[in-house]
C-alpha positions in Angstrom: 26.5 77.9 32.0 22.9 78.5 32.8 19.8 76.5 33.3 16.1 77.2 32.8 14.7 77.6 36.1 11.1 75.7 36.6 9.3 78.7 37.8 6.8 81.1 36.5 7.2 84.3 35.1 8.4 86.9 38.1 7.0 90.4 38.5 9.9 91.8 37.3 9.1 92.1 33.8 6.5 94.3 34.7 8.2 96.6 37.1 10.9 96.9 34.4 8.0 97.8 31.3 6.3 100.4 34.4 10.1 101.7 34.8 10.5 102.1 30.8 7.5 104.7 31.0 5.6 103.5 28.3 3.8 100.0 26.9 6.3 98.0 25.4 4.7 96.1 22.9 6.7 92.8 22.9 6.1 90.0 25.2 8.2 87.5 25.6 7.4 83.9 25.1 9.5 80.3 25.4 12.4 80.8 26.7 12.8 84.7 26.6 10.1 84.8 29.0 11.9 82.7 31.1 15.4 84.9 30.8 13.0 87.8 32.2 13.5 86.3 35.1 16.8 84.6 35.6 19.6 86.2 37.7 22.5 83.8 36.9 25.3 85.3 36.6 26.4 83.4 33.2 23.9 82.4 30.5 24.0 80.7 27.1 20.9 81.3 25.1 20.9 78.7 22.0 18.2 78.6 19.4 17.8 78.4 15.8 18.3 81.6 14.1 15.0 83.7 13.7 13.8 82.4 17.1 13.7 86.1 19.1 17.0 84.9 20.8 18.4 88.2 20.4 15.5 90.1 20.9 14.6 89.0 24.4 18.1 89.8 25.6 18.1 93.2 24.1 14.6 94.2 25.5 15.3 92.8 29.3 18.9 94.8 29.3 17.0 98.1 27.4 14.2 97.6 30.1 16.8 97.2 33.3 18.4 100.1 32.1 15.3 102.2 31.7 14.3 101.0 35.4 18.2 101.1 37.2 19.5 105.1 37.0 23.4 104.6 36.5 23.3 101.3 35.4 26.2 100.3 32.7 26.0 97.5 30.0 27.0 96.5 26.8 26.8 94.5 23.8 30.0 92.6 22.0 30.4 90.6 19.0 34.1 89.4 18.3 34.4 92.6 16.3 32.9 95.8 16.2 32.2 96.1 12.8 30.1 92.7 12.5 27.6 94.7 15.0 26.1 97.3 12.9 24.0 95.6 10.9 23.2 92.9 13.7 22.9 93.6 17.0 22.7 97.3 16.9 19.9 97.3 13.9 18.1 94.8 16.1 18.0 96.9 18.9 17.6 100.5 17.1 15.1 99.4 14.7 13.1 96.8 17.4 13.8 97.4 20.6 14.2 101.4 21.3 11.0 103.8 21.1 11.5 107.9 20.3 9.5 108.0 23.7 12.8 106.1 25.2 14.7 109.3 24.4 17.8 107.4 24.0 20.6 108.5 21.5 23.7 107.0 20.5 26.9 109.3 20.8 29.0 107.8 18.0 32.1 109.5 19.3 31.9 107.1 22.7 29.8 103.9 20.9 27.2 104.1 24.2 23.9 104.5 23.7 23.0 107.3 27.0 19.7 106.9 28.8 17.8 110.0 30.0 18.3 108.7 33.9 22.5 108.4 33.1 22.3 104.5 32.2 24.5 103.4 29.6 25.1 100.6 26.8 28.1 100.5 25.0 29.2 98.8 22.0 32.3 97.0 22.2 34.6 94.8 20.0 36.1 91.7 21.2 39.0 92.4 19.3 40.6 94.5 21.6 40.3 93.5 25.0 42.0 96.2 26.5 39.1 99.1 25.6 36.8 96.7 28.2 39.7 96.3 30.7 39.6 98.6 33.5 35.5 99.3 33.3 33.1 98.4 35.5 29.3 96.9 34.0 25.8 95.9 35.6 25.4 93.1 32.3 27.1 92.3 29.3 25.5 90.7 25.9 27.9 89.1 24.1 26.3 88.2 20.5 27.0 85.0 18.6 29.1 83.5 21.9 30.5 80.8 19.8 32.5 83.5 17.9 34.5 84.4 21.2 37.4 82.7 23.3 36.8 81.6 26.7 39.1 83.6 27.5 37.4 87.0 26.0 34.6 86.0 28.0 36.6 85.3 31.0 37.8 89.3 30.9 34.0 89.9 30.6 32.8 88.6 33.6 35.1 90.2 35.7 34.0 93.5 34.8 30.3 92.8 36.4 31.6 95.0 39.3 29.4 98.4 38.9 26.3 97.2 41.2 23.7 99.9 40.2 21.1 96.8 39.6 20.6 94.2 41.8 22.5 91.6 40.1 25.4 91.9 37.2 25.0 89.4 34.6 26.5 87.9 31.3 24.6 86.4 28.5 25.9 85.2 25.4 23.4 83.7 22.5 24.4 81.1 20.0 23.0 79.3 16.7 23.0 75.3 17.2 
């Protein structure tokens, strides 16, 4: 998968809190600072649970889609349902801002940007729905839950080029 690249910090966390409009009041530290700026194409984030895993994913995707007009991502567990009270509360309750002006249209499951960017929220269960789509990034929650194969279908959908790189990450528990 990935590796931790020796390097410092790259600007682009603050061109993507600049593009967001407003100050973002988290800062990354460890490791999330580092993801800021990794362009990998695959990533496994592991940490114990609590450690802001999640959270560092979910504010460098929010952030790149605040900063990329028309870019597309989104967020899977191995089913839909387990996300509500995970991933989606993390990034409802922590992550988005009533500045943001961001809304989720339950009909669809994608959160809608005001400059057309998406995030959708997808189940694992049914690979079909993410067949046939075309994504900037993918978060896959709790990666160990998945198939290689799931993931497999998931990185071949990093095809719609509105940011400068497409990117899968996945986050685990030890």
């Amino acid at each position: 998968m990935a590796r931790i690249i020796p390097k410092p910090l790259a600007s682009e966390e603050d061109d993507l809190v600049k593009a967001a409009g407003h100050k973002v009041k988290y800062h990354p530290r460890g490791a999330s600072a580092k993801l800021f700026a990794m362009r990998e194409d695959e990533i496994l984030v592991a940490g114990p649970a609590g450690t802001g895993k999640s959270l560092g994913i979910l504010h460098k995707f929010h952030l790149a889609l605040s900063k990329y007009p028309g870019a597309k991502g989104f967020m899977a567990r191995e089913t839909r349902s387990s996300m509500t009270n995970s991933c989606m509360k993390t990034f409802e309750n922590h992550v988005l801002h009533p500045i943001d002006k961001v809304h989720l249209h339950k009909q669809d499951q994608v959160y809608r940007y005001p400059n057309g960017s998406e995030f959708a929220i997808v189940g694992l269960d049914d690979t079909e729905k993410i067949k046939s789509t075309d994504w900037d990034f993918g978060y896959i929650q709790e990666a160990t839950e998945t198939r290689e194969d799931k993931w497999e279908v998931c990185t071949t959908r990093l095809r719609n080029w509105k940011m400068p790189y497409q990117q899968l990450i996945g986050d685990c528990n030890p």
